[in-house]
C-alpha positions in Angstrom: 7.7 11.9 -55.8 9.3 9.9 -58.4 11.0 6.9 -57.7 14.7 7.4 -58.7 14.3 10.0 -56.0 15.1 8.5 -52.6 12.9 9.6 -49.3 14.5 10.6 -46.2 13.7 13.7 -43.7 15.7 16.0 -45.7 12.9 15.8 -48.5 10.1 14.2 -47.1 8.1 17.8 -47.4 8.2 16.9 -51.5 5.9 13.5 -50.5 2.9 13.6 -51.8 0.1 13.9 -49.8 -1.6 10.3 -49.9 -4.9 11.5 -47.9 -5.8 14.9 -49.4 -8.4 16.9 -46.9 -8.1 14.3 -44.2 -5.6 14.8 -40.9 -3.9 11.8 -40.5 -6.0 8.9 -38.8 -3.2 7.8 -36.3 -3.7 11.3 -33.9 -5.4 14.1 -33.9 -5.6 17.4 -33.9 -6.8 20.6 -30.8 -5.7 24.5 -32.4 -6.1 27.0 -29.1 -5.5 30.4 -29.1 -3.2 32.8 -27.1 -5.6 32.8 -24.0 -5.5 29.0 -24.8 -8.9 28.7 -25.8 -9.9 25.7 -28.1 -10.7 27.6 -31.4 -10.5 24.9 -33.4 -10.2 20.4 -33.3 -10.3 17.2 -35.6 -13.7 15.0 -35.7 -12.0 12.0 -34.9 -10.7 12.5 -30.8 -13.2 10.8 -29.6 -11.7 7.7 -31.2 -8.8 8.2 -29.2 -10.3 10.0 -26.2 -13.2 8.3 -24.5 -16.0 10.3 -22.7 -15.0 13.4 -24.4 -17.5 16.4 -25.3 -17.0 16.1 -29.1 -17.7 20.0 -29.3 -14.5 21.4 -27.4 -14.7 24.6 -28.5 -14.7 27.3 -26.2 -13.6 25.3 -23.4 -9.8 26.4 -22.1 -7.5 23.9 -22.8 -6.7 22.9 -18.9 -10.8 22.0 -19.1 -9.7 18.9 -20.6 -6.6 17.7 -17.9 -8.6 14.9 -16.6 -8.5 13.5 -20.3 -5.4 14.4 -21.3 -1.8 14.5 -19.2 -3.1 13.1 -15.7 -0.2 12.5 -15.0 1.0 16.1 -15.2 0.4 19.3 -13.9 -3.4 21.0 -14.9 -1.8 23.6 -16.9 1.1 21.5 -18.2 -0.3 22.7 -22.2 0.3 26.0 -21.4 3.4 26.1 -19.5 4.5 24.3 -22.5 3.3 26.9 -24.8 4.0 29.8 -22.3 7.8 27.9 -22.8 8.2 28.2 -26.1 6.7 31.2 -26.9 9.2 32.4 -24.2 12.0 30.6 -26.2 10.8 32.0 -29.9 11.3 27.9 -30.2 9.3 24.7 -29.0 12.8 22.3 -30.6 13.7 21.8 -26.6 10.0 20.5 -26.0 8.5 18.9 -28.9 7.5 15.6 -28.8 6.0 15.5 -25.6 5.8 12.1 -23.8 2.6 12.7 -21.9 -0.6 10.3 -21.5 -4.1 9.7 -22.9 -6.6 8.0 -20.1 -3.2 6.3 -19.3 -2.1 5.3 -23.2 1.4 7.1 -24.1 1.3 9.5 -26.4 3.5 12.7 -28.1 2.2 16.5 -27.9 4.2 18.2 -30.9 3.1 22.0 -30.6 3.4 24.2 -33.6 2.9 27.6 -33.4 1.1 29.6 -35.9 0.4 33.5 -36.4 -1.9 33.8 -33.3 -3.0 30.3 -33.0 -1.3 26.9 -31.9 -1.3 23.6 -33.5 -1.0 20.8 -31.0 -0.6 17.5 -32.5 -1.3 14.6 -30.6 0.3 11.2 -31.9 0.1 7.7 -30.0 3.7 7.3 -28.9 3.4 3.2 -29.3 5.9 3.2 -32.7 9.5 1.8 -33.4 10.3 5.4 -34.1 12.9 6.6 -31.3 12.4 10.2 -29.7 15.2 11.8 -31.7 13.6 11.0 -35.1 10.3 12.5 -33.1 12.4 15.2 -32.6 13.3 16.0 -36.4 9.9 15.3 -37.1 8.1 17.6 -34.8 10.7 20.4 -35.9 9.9 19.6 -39.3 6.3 19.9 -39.0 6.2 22.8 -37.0 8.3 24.8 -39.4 5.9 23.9 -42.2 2.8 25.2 -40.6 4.4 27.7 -39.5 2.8 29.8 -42.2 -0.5 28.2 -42.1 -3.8 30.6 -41.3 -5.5 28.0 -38.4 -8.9 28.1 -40.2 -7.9 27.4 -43.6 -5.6 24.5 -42.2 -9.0 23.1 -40.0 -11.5 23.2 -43.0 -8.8 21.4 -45.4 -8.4 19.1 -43.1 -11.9 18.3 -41.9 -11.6 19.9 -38.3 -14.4 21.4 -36.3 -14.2 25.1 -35.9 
């Protein structure tokens, strides 16, 4: 972006990408689809998720509730999704304060054409939950449009 430009959120999607063909290396990355099935997931969970199969595909997305979310219910992914399906939205939900083996951290879920994209993000930041908020919204309306495959393989996620 050139520099007389300023950066805030209402332009941020004009950034430059700094990293192309990486997902970004503070969070990572699980794409399920509507039954909830992991279809799709970035190489690098098991830096943030010890003990984990690094092949999760296949598995439902509740298989993983002892990794993810202990502290909520088995399913809580896909009342979430079942939520804001429901809601043709997911602004009331995203970010989601939930836990990693007991680390905070923020579910953003973005939904796709049958596929959807949940983000997880370490929620240790100086950002506040409202600018989360904006954030997630942001992101989620520009994947909207994004074919899950495509968006895996440019990004260097299993599938």
């Amino acid at each position: 972006m050139p520099a007389h430009i300023p950066v805030d959120l209402s332009n941020c999607d004009k950034e430059p990408i700094h990293i192309p063909g990486q997902i970004q290396s503070h969070g990572f990355l699980i794409v399920v689809d509507q039954d909830c099935i992991i279809r799709y997931h970035s190489d690098n969970i098991p830096l943030f998720i010890e003990s984990i199969d690094e092949n999760l595909i296949g598995k439902h997305v509740n298989d993983i509730h002892s990794l993810i979310g202990r502290n909520e219910p088995k399913d809580f992914i896909v009342q979430l999704i079942t939520f804001g399906k429901n809601n043709r939205s997911f602004e009331q939900t995203n970010p989601f304060a939930t836990d990693i083996q007991g680390k905070p951290f923020y579910l953003i879920i973005s939904p796709t054409d049958n596929y959807y994209l949940l983000e997880f993000e370490p929620a240790a930041s100086d950002l506040t939950i409202d600018l989360q908020k904006i954030i997630g919204k942001s992101v989620s309306e520009m994947l909207a449009d994004k074919k899950p495959a495509a968006f895996a393989r440019q990004f260097g996620a299993s599938g």
